[in-house]
C-alpha positions as CSV (number, residue, x, y, z in Angstrom):
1,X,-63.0,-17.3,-279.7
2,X,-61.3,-15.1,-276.7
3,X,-57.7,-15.7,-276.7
4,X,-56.5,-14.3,-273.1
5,X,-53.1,-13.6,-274.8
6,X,-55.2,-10.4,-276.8
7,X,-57.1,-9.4,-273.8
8,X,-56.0,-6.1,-272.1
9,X,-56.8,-5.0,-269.0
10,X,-58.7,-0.9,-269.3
11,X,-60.5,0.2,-266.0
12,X,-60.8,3.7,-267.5
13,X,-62.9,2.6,-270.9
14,X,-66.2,4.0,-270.5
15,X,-68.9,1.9,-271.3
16,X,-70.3,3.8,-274.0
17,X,-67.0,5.1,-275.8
18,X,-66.9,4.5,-279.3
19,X,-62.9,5.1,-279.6
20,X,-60.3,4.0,-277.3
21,X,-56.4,4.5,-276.7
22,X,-54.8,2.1,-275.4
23,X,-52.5,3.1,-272.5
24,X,-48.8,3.1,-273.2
25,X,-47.6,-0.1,-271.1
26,X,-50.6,-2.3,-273.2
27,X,-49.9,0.0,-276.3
28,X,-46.5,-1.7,-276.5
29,X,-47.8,-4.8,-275.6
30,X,-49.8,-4.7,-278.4
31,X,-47.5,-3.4,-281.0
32,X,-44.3,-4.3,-279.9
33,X,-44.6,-7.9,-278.3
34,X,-47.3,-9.2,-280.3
35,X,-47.1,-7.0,-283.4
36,X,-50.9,-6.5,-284.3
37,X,-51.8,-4.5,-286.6
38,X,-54.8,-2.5,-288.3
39,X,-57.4,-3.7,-288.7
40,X,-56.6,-6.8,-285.9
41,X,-59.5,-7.8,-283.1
42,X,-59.1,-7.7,-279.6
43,X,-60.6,-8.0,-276.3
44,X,-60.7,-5.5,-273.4
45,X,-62.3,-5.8,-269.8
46,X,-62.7,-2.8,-268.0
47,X,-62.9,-5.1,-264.3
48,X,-66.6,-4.1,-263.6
49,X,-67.6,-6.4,-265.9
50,X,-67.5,-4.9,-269.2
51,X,-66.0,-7.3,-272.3
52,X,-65.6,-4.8,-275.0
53,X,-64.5,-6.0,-278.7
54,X,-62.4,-3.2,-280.3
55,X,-60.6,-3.3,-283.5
56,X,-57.1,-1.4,-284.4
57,X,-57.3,1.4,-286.5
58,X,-54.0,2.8,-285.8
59,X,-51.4,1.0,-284.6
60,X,-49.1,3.1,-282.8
61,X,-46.1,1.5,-279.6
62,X,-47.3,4.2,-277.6
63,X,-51.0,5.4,-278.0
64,X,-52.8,2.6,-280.0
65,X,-55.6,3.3,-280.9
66,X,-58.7,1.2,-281.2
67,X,-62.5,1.4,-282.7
68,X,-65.0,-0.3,-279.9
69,X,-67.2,-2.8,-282.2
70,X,-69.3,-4.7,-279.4
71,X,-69.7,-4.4,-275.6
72,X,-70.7,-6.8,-273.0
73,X,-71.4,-4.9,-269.7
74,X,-72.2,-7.4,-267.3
75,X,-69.9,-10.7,-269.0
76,X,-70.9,-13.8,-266.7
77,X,-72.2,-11.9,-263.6
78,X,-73.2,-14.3,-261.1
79,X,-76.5,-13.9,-258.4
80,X,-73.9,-14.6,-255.8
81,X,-70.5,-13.6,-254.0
82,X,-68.0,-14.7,-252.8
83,X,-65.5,-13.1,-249.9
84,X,-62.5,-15.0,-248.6
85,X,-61.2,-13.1,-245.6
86,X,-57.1,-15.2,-245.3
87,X,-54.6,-14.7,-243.4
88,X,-51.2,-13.8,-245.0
89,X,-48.5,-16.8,-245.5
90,X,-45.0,-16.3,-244.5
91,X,-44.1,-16.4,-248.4
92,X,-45.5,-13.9,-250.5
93,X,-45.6,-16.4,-253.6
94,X,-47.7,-18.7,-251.7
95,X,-50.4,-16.1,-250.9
96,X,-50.4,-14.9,-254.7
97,X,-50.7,-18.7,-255.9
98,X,-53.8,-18.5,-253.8
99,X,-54.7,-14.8,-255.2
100,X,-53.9,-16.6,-258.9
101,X,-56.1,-19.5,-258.7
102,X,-58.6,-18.1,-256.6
103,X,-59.5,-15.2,-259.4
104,X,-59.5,-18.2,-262.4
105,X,-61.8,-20.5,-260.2
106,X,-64.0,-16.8,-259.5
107,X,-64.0,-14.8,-256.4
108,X,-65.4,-11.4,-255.8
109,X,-63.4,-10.4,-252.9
110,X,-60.2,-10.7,-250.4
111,X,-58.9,-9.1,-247.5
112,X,-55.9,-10.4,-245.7
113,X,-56.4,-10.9,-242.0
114,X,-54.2,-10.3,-239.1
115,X,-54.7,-12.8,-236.8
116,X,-52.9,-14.0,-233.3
117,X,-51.0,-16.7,-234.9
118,X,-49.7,-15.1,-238.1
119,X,-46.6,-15.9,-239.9
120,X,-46.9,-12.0,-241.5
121,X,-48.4,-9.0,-240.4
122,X,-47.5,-6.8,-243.8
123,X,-48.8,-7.3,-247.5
124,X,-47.8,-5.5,-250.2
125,X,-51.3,-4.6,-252.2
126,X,-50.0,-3.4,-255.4
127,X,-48.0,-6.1,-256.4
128,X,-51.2,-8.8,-255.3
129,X,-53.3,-6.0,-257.9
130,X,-51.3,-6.8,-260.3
131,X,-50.9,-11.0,-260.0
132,X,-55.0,-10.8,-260.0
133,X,-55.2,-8.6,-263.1
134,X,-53.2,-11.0,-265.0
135,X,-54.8,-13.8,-263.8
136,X,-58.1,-12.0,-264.7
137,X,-57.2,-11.8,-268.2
138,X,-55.8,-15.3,-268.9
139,X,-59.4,-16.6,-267.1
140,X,-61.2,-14.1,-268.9
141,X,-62.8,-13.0,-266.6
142,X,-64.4,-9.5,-266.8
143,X,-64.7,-8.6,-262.7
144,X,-61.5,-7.9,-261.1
145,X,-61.7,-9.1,-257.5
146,X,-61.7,-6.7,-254.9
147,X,-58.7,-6.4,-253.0
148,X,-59.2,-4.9,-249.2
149,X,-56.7,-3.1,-247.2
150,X,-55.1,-5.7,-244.4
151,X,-57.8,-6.2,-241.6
152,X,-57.0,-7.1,-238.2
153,X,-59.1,-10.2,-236.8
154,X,-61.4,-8.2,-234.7
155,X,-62.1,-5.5,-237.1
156,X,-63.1,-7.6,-239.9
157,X,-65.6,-9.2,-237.8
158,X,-67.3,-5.7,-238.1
159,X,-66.6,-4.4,-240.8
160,X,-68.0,-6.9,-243.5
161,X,-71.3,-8.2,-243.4
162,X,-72.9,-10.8,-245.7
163,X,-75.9,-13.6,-245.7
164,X,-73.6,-16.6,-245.0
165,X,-70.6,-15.9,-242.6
166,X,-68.1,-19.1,-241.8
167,X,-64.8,-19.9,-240.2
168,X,-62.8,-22.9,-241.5
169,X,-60.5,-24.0,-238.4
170,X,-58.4,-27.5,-237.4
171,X,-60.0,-27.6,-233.5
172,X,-62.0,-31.1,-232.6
173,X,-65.4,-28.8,-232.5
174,X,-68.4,-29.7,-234.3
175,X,-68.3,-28.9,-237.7
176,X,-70.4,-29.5,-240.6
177,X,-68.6,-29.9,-244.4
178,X,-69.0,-26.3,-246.5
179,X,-70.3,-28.1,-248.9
180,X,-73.6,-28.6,-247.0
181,X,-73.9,-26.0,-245.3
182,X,-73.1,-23.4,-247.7
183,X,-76.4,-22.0,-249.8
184,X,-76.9,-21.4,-253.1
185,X,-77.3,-18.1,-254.8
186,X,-76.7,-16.5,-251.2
187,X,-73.3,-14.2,-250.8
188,X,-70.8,-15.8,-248.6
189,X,-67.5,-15.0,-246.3
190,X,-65.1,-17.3,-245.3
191,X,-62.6,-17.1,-242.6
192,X,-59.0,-19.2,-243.6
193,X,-56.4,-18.6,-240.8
194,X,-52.5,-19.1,-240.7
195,X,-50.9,-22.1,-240.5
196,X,-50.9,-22.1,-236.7
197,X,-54.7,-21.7,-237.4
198,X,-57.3,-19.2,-235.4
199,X,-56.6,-19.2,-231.4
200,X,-60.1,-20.6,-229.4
201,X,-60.1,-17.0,-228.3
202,X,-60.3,-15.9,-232.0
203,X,-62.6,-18.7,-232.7
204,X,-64.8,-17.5,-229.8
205,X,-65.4,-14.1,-230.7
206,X,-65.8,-15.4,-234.8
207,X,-69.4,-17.5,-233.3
208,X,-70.3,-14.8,-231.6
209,X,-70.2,-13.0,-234.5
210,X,-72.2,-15.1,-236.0
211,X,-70.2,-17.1,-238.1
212,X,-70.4,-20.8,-238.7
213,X,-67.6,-23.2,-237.7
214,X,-67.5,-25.7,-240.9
215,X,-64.3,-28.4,-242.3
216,X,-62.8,-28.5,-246.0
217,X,-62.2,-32.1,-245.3
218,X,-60.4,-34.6,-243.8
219,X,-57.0,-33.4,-244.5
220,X,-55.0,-30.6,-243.0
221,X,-54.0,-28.1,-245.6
222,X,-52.1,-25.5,-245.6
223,X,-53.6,-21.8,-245.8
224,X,-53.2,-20.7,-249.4
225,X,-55.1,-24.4,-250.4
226,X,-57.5,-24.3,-247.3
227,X,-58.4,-20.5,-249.7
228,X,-58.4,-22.5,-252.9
229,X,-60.4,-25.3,-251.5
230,X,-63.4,-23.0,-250.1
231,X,-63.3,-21.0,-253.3
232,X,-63.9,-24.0,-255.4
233,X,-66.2,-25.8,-253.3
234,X,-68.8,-22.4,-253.2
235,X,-68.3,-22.5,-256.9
236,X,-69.2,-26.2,-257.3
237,X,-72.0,-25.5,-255.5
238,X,-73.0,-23.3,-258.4
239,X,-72.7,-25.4,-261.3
C-alpha cells in the first residue's frame, strides 16, 4: 500500500537510476520528521509520471540516500486531458482550494486568465507549484499538473489549442450541460471566469474561437467550485 505521508516529490530522478539522494529539504523530512531508517520503503514520483519504489540504505538528515527497487514510468496515465483555463479569485486561498482539489480529482493543466471583470490581475506561481505538489503526493498522483504563466483573455484564445474547447458562463444563452456535450477520451479546455463572469464581449470573441457555450447546472457557483465542478464532471465522464 502507497501511504502519501512516504511519498516524496523528485523531478530530477532519472528514470533509469539505480541510486538516488534525496534532496536536503525531503532528506530531513525523511530522517528528521518521520525518522525512517535503513532498510525502510518509500515512494517517489518524479511529476512526469514516474512512481519509483526506493529503499534507504543510508539514512543521513541531509543527503539520504536511497536504492531504486521498482519503477513505474507511466503510473495511471489517462488517453485524455484536461485544461482548465480560470480566472484568479480575489483570495489567494480560494484559488489554491481550487488548485488542491482540482490536482486530487486529476487535471493536466491550468492557466489563470485575465479577464475584463477580474477581482485580480497578479498570481503568484511558485507558491500555487507548491500547494499542487503537495496535493500531488497525498492523491498520489504521479503527473504534476502544468502550471501556465497568467494569460490574458485574448491571448489564451490563441495560444492553446485542443479537440474540445468550452466556456462555462451565467448569460440566458443557449447552453447545453458539460456533461453531454463533453467527449470521451478527447482532450478538453474549459473557460471558468470571475465572479462578475465573462463580459458578452468576451463571450463573443470565445464562439468565435470556437469554443462551446455549455452550464455546470442550475446553481450559481462561485469560480474556484464552477473549476472544481468541470474538473470532476470530465472525470466522471471517464469512469
Amino acid at each position: 500500500m502507497i501511504k502519501p505521508d512516504k511519498i516524496f516529490y523528485t523531478p530530477t530522478l532519472d528514470s533509469k537510476a539505480k541510486i538516488f539522494i534525496l534532496p536536503e529539504e525531503e532528506s530531513k523530512h525523511a530522517i528528521k520528521v518521520l525518522r525512517m531508517q535503513t532498510g525502510e520503503c518509500i515512494h517517489l514520483i518524479n511529476g512526469i509520471g514516474g512512481l519509483f519504489e526506493a529503499e534507504i540504505v543510508n539514512p543521513h538528515p541531509k543527503h539520504c540516500e536511497l536504492k531504486i527497487n521498482t519503477a513505474q514510468l507511466e503510473y495511471n496515465k489517462r488517453n485524455f486531458s484536461i485544461h482548465i483555463a480560470i480566472a484568479p479569485t480575489k483570495m489567494n486561498e480560494r484559488l489554491e482550494w481550487f488548485l488542491e482539489k482540482a490536482t486530487e480529482i486529476g487535471i493536466d493543466e491550468i492557466t489563470p486568465i485575465i479577464c475584463r471583470y477580474s477581482e485580480r490581475k497578479e498570481v503568484k506561481l511558485a507558491r500555487m507549484e507548491k500547494v499542487l505538489v503537495a496535493a500531488m503526493k497525498q492523491s498520489v498522483k504521479a503527473y504534476k499538473p502544468i502550471l501556465n504563466e497568467a494569460s490574458t483573455f485574448d491571448q489564451l484564445l490563441t495560444r492553446y489549442s485542443t479537440a474540445q474547447k468550452f466556456i462555462a458562463h451565467c448569460y440566458q444563452d443557449s447552453k447545453q450541460q458539460l456533461k453531454d456535450v463533453c467527449q470521451k477520451g478527447k482532450d478538453v479546455l474549459i473557460l471558468i471566469g470571475p465572479e462578475g463572469d465573462f463580459s458578452q464581449e468576451e463571450i463573443e470573441k470565445a464562439f468565435q474561437a470556437g469554443f462551446v457555450p455549455v452550464s455546470l447546472g442550475a446553481s450559481r457557483l462561485r469560480t474556484e467550485t464552477a473549476g472544481v465542478v468541470a474538473c470532476h464532471t470530465v472525470n466522471l465522464l471517464h469512469e
